[in-house]
C-alpha positions as CSV (number, residue, x, y, z in Angstrom):
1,X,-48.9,1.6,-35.8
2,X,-50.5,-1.3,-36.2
3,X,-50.1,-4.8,-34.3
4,X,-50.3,-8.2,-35.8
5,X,-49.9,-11.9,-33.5
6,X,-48.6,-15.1,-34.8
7,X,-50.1,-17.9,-33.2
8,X,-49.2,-21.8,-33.5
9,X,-45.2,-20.8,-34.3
10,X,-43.3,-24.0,-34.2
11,X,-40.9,-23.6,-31.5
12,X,-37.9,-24.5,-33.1
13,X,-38.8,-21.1,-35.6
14,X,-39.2,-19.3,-32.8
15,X,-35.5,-20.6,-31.6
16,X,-33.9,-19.8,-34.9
17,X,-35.6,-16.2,-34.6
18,X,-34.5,-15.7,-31.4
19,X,-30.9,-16.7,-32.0
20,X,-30.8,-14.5,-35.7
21,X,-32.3,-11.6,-33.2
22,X,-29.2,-12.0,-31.0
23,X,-26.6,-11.9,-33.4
24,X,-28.3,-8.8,-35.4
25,X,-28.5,-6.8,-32.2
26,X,-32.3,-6.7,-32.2
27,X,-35.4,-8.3,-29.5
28,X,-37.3,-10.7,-31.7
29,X,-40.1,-8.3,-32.8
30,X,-37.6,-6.6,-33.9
31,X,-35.7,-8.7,-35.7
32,X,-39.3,-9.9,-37.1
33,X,-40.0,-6.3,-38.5
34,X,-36.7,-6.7,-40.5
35,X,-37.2,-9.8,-42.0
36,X,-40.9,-8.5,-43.1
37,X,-40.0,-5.1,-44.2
38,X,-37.1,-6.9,-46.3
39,X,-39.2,-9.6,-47.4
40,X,-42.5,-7.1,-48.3
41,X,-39.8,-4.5,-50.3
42,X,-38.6,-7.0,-53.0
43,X,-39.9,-6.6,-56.0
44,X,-41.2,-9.8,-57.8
45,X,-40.5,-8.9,-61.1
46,X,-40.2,-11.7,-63.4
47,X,-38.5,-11.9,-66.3
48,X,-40.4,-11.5,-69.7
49,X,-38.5,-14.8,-71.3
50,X,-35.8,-17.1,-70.3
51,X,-33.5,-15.7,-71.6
52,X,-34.3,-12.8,-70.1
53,X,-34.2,-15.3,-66.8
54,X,-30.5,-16.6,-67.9
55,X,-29.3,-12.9,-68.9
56,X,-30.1,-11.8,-65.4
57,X,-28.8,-15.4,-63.4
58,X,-25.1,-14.9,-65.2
59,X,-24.9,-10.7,-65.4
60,X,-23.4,-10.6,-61.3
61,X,-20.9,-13.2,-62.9
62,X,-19.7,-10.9,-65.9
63,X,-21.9,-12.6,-68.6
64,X,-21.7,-15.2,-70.9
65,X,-20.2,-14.4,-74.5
66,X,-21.6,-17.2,-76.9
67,X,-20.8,-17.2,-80.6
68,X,-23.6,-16.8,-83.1
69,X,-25.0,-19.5,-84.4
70,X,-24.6,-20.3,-88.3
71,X,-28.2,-19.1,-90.4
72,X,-29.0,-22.3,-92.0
73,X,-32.2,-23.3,-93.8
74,X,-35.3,-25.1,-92.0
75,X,-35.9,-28.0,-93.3
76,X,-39.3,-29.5,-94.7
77,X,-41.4,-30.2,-92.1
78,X,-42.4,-33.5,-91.2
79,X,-45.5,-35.2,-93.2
80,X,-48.0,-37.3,-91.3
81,X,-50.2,-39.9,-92.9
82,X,-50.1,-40.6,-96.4
């Protein structure tokens, strides 16, 4: 296994480690393992569109049902100049 050192840790991370640690059961390396191994597993898949994005943000929540909207012609595009 392989060892790794973190130097210059502000102290008051090093507190909220040691205190997350505590209440997980687990020494601070320990606890430090977890949150990489759970930090290093997710997957940063991002979405392909935003409404790919907004599909995924609302699905835990049931989903959103929207109506359709009406087809409808475009109209002529603006003309610039004269």
């Amino acid at each position: 296994m392989a060892s790794i050192t973190i130097r210059n840790l502000d102290d008051a991370l090093k507190s909220k480690l040691r205190v997350r640690a505590a209440r997980h059961g687990r020494s601070m390396e320990g606890e430090a393992r977890h949150i990489l191994r759970a930090a290093l597993a997710e997957t940063s898949r991002r979405p392909s569109n935003l409404a790919e994005a907004i599909r995924r943000r609302f699905a835990p929540l049931g989903g959103v049902e929207l109506e359709p909207l009406p087809d409808e012609p475009i109209g002529n595009p603006p003309r610039f100049g004269k």
